[in-house]
C-alpha positions, 0 to 999 in steps of 0.5 A: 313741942311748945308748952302750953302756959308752961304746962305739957313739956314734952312729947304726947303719944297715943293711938297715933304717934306720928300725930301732932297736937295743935292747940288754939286758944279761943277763951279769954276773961270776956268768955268764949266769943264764937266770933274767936272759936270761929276763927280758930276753925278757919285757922285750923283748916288753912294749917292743913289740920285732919282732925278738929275736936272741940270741947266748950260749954255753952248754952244750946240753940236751934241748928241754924243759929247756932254758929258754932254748928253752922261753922262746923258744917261749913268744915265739913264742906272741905272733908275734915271730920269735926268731933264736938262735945 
């Protein structure tokens, strides 16, 4: 397993052991760029990812315009469950 900036060395266990957790970084100093979570989506779903969560703060906007909703839906089109908090 591979620490996340030096953090959480070891193994995470939990309702699913055989798990595993794959984190993508989509924040920099500029902010979270939907361009960037986008991107992490698209990477996530071509690792054969089963489960995406995402937890980012932010404004809300109309369904249409709101692309992290738009991409989320476009997920869905290849049958991945996405959680978004």
């Amino acid at each position: 397993m591979t620490p996340m900036l030096g953090n959480a060395n070891g193994t995470a266990v939990g309702m699913t052991p055989l798990a595993h957790l794959t984190i993508y970084k989509v924040c920099s100093d500029f902010g979270c760029l939907d361009s960037d979570i986008l991107a992490a989506m698209d990477a996530a779903v071509e690792d054969g990812m089963d489960v995406l969560f995402l937890s980012l703060g932010g404004g809300s906007a109309p369904i249409f315009e709101d692309s992290m909703a738009v991409g989320t839906l476009e997920g869905m089109n290849f049958h991945d469950l996405f959680s978004r908090e």
